[in-house]
C-alpha positions in Angstrom: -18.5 1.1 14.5 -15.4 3.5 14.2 -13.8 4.5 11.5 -10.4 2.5 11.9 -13.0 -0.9 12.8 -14.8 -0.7 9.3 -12.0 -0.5 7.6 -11.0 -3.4 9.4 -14.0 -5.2 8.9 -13.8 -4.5 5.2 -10.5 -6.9 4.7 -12.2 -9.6 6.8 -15.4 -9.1 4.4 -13.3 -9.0 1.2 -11.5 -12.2 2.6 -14.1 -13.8 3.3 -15.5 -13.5 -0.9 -18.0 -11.3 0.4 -19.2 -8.0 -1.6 -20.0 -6.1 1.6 -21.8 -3.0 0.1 -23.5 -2.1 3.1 -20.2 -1.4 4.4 -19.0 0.8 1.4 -21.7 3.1 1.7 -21.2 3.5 5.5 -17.7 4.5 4.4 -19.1 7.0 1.9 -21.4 8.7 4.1 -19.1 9.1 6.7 -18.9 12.4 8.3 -16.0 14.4 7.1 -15.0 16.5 10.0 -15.5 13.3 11.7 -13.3 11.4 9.8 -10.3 14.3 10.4 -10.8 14.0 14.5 -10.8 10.3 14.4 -7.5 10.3 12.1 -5.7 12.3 13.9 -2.2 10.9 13.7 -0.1 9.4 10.7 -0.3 5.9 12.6 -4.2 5.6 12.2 -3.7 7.5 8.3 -1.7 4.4 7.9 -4.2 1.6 8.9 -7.2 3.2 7.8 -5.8 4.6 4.1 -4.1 1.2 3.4 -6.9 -1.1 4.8 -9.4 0.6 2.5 -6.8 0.5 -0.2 -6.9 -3.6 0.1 -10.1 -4.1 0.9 -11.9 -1.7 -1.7 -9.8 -3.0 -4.6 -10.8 -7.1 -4.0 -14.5 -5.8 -3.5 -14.9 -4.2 -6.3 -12.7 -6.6 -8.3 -15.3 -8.8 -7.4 -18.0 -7.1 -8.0 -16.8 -6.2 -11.7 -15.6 -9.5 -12.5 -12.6 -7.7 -13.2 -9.8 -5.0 -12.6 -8.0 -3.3 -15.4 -4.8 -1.5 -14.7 -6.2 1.9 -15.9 -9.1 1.5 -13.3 -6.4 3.0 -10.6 -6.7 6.7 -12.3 -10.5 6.7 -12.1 -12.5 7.5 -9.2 -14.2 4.3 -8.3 -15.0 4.8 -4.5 -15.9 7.3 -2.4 -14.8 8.5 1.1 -16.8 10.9 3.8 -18.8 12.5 0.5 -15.2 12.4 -1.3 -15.0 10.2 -4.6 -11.5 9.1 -5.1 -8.8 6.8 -7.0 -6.7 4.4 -5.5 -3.5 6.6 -7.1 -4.9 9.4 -4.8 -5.0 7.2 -1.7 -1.7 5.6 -2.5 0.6 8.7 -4.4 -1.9 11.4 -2.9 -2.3 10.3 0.7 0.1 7.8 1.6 3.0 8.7 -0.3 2.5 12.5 0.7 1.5 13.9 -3.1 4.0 12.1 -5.0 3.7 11.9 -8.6 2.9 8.6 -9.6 5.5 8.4 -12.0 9.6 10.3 -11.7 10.4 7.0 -9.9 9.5 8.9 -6.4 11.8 11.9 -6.9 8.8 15.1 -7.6 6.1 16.0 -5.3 2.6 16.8 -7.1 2.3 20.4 -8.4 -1.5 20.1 -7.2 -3.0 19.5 -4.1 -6.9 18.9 -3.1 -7.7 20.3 0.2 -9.2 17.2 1.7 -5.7 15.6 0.3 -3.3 18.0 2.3 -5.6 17.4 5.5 -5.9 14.2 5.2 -2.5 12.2 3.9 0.7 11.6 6.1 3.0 13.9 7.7 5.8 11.7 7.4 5.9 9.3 4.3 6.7 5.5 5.1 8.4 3.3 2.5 6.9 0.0 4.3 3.2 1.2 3.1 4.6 -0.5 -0.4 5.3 -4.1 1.1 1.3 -3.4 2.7 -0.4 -2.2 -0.7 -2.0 -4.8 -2.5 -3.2 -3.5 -6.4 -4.8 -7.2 -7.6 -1.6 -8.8 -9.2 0.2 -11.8 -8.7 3.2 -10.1 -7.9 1.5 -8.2 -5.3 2.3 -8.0 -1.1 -0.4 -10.0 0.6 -3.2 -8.4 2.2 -3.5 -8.5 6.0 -5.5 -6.3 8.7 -3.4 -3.4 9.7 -4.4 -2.0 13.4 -3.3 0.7 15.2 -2.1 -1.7 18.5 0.5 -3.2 16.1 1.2 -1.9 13.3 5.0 -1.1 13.2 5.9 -4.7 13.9 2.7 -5.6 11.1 4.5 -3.8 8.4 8.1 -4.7 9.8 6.8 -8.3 9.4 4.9 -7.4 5.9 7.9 -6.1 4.5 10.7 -9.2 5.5 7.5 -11.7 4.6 7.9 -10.2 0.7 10.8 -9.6 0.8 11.7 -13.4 1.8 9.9 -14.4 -1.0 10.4 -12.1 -3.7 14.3 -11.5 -3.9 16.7 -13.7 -5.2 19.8 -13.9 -4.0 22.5 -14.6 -6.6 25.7 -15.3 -4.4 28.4 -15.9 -6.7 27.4 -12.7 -8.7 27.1 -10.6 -5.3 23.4 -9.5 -6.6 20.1 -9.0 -5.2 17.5 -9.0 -7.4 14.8 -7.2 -6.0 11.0 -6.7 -6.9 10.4 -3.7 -9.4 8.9 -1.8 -6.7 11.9 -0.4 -5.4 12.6 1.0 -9.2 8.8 2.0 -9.7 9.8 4.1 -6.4 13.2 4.3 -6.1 13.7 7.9 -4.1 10.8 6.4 -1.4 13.7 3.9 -0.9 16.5 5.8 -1.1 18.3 4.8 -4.1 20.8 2.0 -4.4 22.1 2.3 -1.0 18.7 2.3 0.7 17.5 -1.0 -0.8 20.8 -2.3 0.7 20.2 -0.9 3.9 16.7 -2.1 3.9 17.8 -5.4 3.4 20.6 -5.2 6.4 18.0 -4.1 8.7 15.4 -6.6 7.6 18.4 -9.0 8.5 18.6 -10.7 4.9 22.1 -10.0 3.7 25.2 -8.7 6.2 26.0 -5.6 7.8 29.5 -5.8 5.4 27.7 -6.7 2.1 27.1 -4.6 -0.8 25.6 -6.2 -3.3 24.5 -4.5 -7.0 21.0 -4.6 -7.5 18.9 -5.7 -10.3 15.3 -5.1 -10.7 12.9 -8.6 -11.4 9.6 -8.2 -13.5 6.3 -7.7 -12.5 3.3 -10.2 -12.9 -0.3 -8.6 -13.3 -1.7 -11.9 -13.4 -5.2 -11.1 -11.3 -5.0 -12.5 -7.7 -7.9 -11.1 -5.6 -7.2 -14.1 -3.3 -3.7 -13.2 -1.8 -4.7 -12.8 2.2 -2.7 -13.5 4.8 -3.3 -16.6 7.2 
């Protein structure tokens, strides 16, 4: 099995209420230099880094009973020999070595060698509608693949963002989920969440609505899969 199809086969496991350790480990002892030739480009960093994301957090959520918010700052999987957090797969890798915190604006000061080799070239700000952390308030997970994902995470992003915002007419507001102020440079400021939202089609080309942030509920939900 390939790198990009076990992480693959880890959602389906994880949706499925299944603990698949067997799988874990094979993800652990991966080869490392095998790893870096089979992720070769920033569209295969994407499915693989976010799919394990997903996947790793509802196993071992399970497998705890539990899963703490300061659980993301401890190393609680492992990677081709490399034991990591999920804030180094999502500020590290996917985000390019972003701090976690500073709202998006400063890079991280220090860097990991298998970090620089292995994150994006190019950071995405759709990975945040794809990133599921175990909260109620959280995207829903799906299977990312390399076939489709720009459309996956086009259609992750309008999915949440259908179902999170509300649109207060009269006031001409959006009220938006707090990740675009958690991460507010990825986005682009004020006038990036607006252009998101014109070219996810959800308010007019013309509009300019102010933008208010909603709260976030860290309510566990290990169960929040796609169809």
């Amino acid at each position: 099995m390939k790198l990009i199809e076990l992480s693959q086969e880890l959602v389906r496991q994880a949706r499925n209420g299944v603990v698949p350790m067997n799988l874990v480990e094979q993800v652990a002892q991966w080869d490392r230099s095998a790893l870096e030739a089979e992720l070769d480009t920033d569209l295969k960093r994407k499915v693989f880094w976010i799919n394990i994301y997903n996947s790793c957090v509802v196993i071992i959520a399970r497998k705890m009973g539990d899963f703490d918010r300061s659980y993301f700052s401890k190393k609680m999987l492992e990677v081709a020999g490399v034991k990591m957090s999920f804030d180094q797969i999502e500020h590290g890798l996917l985000r390019k070595s972003k701090l976690k915190y500073t709202f998006g604006y400063l890079p991280c000061p220090f860097t990991r060698t298998w970090e620089r080799k292995w994150r994006l070239k190019k950071r995405d700000y759709r990975i945040h509608f794809a990133l599921n952390c175990g909260a109620n308030s959280c995207p829903p997970i799906a299977i990312y693949s390399c076939e489709s994902l720009e459309n996956e995470l086009n259609l992750a992003m309008r999915y949440y963002l259908e179902e999170t915002t509300l649109f207060e007419t009269e006031k001409r507001q959006l009220k938006v989920p707090r990740l675009f102020l958690w991460y507010f440079a990825d986005f682009g400021g004020f006038e990036g969440i607006r252009n998101i939202y014109k070219r996810a089609g959800l308010i007019s080309l013309q509009a300019s609505p102010r933008i208010g942030f909603l709260n976030y509920d860290w309510t566990l939900n290990i169960d929040n899969f796609t169809s």
